[in-house]
N, C-alpha and C positions, 0 to 999 in steps of 0.2 A: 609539812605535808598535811592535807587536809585528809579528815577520817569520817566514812558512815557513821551518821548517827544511828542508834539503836532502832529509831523507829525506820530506817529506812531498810536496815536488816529484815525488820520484819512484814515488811510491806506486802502488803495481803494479795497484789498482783496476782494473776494468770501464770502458771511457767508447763514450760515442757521440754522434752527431749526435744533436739534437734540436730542438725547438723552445720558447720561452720566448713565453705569451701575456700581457700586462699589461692588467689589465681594470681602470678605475677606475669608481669610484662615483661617483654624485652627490654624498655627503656628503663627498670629499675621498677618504674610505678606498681601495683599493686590494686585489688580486691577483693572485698573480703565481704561473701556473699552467705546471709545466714538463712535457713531453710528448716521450716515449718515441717514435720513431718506428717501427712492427711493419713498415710497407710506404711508399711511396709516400702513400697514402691511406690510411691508417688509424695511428691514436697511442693510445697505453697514457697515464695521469695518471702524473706518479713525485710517488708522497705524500712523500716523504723533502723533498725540496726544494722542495716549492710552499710558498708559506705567503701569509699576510693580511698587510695594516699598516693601523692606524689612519689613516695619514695618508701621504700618496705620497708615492712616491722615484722619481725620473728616470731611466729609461734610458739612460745617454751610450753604453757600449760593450760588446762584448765578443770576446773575445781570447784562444783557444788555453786554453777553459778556464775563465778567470777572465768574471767581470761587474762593470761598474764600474755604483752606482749614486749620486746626489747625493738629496741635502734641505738643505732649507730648516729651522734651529730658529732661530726670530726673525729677529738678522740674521747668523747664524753660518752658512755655507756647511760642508755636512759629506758627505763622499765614502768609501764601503761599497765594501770591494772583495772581493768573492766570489771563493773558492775553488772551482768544481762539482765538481773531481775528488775532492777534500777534505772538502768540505762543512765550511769556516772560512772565517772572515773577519776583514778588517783592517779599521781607521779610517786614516784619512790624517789627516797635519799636519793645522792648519788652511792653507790656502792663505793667499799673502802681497797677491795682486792683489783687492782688494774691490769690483770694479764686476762688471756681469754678463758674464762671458763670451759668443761668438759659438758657442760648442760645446769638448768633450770627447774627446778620442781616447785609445785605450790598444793599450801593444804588448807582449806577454808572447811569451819566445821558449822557455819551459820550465823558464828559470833566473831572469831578470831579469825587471824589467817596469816602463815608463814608463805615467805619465800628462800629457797635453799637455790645455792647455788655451788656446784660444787667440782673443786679440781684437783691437779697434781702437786703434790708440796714441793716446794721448795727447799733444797738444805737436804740433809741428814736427819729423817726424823728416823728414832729405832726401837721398835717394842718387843717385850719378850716372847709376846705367845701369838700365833696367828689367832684373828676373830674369830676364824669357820674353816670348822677341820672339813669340809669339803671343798672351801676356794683353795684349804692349803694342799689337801692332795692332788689335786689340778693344776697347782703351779700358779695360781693368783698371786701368791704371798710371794711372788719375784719380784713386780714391778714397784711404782713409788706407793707413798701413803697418798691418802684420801685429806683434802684437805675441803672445808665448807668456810662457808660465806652465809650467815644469814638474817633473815630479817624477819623481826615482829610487828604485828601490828597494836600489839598491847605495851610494845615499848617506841618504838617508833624511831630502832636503833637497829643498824646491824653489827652482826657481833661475827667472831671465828669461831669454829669448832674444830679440832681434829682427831676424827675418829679414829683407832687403831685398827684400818683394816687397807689391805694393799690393794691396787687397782691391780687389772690384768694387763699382761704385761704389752698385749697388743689391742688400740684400742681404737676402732673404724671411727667416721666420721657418725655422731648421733641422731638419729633422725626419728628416733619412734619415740612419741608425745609421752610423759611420765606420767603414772597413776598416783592419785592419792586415793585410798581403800584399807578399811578395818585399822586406820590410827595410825597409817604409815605412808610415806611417798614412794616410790615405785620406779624405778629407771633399768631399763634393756642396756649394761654396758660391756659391751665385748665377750657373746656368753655367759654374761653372767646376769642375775638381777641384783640391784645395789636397794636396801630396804634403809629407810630413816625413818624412827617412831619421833613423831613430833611431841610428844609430849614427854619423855624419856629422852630423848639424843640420844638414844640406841641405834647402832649400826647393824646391820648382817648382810654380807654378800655369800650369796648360796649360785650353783650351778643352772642355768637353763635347761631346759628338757633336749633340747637340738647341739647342747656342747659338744663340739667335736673330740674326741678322744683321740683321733687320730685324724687329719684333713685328708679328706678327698673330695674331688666334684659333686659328689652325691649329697656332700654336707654344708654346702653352700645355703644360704638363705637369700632370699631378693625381697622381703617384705615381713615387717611383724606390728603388732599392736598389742596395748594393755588394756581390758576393761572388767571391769565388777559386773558380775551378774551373779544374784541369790546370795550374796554374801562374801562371794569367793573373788578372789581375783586370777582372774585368766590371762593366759595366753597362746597369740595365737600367729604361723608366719608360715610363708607359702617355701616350699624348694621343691625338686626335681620333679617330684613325685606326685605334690597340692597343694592342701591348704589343710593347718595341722591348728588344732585346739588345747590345750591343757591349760588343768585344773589343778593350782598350787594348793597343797592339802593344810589343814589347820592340825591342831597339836590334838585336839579333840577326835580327828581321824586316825593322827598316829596312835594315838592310845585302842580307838576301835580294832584296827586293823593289826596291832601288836598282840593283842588278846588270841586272836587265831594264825597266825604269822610271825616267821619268826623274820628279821631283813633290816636293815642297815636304814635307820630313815633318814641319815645324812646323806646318803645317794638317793632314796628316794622320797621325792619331796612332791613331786609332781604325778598327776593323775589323767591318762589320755582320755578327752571327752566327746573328742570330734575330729574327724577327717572328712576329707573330700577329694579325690583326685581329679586332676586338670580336666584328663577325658571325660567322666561323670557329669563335671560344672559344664564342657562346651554343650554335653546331649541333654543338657536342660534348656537352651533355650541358644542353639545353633545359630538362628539370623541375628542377635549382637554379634560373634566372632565372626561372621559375613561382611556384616556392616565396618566390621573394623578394619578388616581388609579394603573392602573398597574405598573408605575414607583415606585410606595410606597403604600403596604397595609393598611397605616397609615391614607392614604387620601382617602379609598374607598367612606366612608361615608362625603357626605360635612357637612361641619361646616361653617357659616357665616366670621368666622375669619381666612377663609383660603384664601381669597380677599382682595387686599387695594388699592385703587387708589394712583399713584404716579404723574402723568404728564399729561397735556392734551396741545396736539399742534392743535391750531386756524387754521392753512392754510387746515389741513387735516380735522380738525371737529371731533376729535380721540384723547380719553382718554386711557391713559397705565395703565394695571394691574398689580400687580403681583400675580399669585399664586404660590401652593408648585411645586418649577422645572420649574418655563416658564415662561416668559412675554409677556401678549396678549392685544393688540390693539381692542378698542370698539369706531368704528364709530357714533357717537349720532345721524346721520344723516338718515343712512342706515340700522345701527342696527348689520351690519358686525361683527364677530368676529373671530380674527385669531391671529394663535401662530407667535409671534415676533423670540424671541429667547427662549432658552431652557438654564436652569444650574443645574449643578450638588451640592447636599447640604447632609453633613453630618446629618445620621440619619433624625430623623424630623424635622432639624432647617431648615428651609427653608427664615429664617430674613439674611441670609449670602449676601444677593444679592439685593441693592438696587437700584434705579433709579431713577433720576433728570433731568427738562428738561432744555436744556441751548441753547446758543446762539454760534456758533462754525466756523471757517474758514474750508470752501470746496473747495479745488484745484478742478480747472477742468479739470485737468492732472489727474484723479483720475483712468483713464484708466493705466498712464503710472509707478503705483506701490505706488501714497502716500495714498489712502485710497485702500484696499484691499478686494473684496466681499469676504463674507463666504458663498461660493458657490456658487450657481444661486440664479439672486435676485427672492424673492417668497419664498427662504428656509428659517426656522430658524437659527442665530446665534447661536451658543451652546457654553455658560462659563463653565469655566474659558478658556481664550484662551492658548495654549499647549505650540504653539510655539514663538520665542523671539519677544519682542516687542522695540520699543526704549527704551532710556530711559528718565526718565521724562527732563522737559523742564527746560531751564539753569536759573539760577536766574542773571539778567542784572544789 
């Protein structure tokens, strides 16, 4: 496997926040469209780095820069790991564990950079004491152990880990992109957060703010995301009622807050920072949920699960949505809501078109043809894009 050189690490490039949309096709193909952010609400295309594939590749992670992505060729597991400040790319080993992983995390700190992959053991493993006296009052500590997969890039080896902490015993299909923040990887699994310190192989799974204690409809979820902002790492998922924010507190809080309080901070771990209810979001800007009706009579009537947060970028103070055909930007600040881009989606699947936010190289030539507006900034982009794009980026 070929490795960045240090000076390429440090390569004094342009970067900035952006956004990364993945649109797949019917026929397997894919695009993978990466987007300049000019405001809040309005995104430039960067032609340099979007490009096509015949056949889809995975979104696992992405991490200060880099993007990890997987495929499938026959039964070979194969892992693409992006450069965006760079614009190069690696292959990884073949991995040594060949059953399907539970998910993907990656942690790049500007130098180094792991890949964790991580699933259900296999066998009888049996430890004495649960990890987290809150997964174990919840009944975490039922299901199998935790078992990892992982890889260095200072050894250029993967290795097994297995931490002493059980999965939950029921565990959905994964779909919310994993954080790396404050020296740890970050994964949404089955109510729970699952934490790995990369530099310790410290485990901890602690409870989600939205854990059901007892299931009802009410406690349903249809969308979440994880991102760092000021330090913290958030999060944030839409049910019945909106779209919900919490703020996972630091041990620096517990000790504040235990000074005048007296409370259990293994139950309480998390801090509510933000809501919004459904009806608030449509009477901020009423002709998108219009337009989304008339685009599909499917979506006249809203439904709670036609909204999922994917990304929220700090410098703007601006969480991204998606609903059925658009993606709309909501300023937390202002209250603002406006159509980003628009996509076209067979019948009513409207999951064809996802988005992740990442860390991305900005030519400031950008005038002179390497990032391309779609149209005047202020308009929506509209997916898939028609005409040719490069092709993707060369593996080094």
């Amino acid at each position: 496997m070929e490795r960045w050189s240090s000076a390429n690490r440090g390569c004094p490039r342009n970067y900035r926040d952006g956004l990364l949309c993945h649109y797949l096709f019917r026929d397997g193909s894919a695009q993978y469209i990466f987007l300049d952010l000019a405001d809040e609400g309005s995104v430039v295309v960067n032609r340099s780095l979007s490009f096509n594939t015949e056949s889809n590749m995975h979104i696992c992670a992405s991490s200060n820069g880099l993007l990890l992505l997987s495929s499938v060729n026959g039964n070979l597991l194969r892992y693409n790991l992006f450069n965006l400040l760079t614009e190069q790319c690696v292959v990884l080993p073949q991995p040594q564990i060949t059953r399907r992983s539970i998910g993907t995390g990656l942690a790049f700190d500007g130098f180094h950079y792991q890949v964790v992959r991580i699933f259900s053991s296999e066998g009888d493993r049996s430890i004495s004491e649960p990890s987290s006296s809150s997964a174990a009052r919840s009944g975490a500590s039922g299901g199998r152990l935790i078992e990892m997969e992982i890889f260095s890039s200072e050894t250029g080896i993967w290795k097994r880990h297995c931490p002493p902490i059980h999965l939950p015993s029921d565990l959905p299909k994964l779909s919310t992109i994993p954080l790396f923040s404050n020296g740890a990887i970050h994964w949404e699994l089955g109510g729970y957060l699952l934490m790995y310190y990369v530099n310790s192989s410290y485990c901890r799974l602690i409870e989600l703010p939205n854990y059901p204690q007892k299931w009802s409809c009410n406690s349903l979820t249809f969308g979440q995301c994880l991102w760092e902002a000021q330090g913290y790492v958030h999060y944030c998922y839409t049910d019945s009622e909106g779209i919900h924010t919490w703020v996972l507190l630091k041990e620096e809080d517990h000790q504040y807050y235990s000074s005048y309080y007296h409370y259990d901070r293994d139950r309480y771990r998390w801090k509510l920072a933000h809501t919004v209810t459904h009806q608030y979001l449509m009477c901020q800007n009423p002709e998108i949920f219009l337009r989304m009706g008339r685009r599909n009579i499917y979506f006249i009537q809203w439904e709670p699960y036609f909204i999922s947060p994917f990304a929220y970028i700090q410098s703007f103070q601006t969480l991204y949505l998606r609903l059925p055909g658009m993606i709309v930007s909501y300023n937390l600040t202002t209250q603002a809501l406006k159509e980003v881009c628009s996509y076209e989606f067979p019948d009513s699947n409207f999951h064809c078109c996802l988005l992740v936010a990442v860390v991305h190289s900005s030519k400031d030539d950008a005038r002179g043809g390497h990032a391309k507006p779609a149209g005047a900034i202020g308009n929506a982009v509209s997916l898939p894009i028609t005409d040719a794009l490069e092709k993707p980026t060369k593996s080094k």
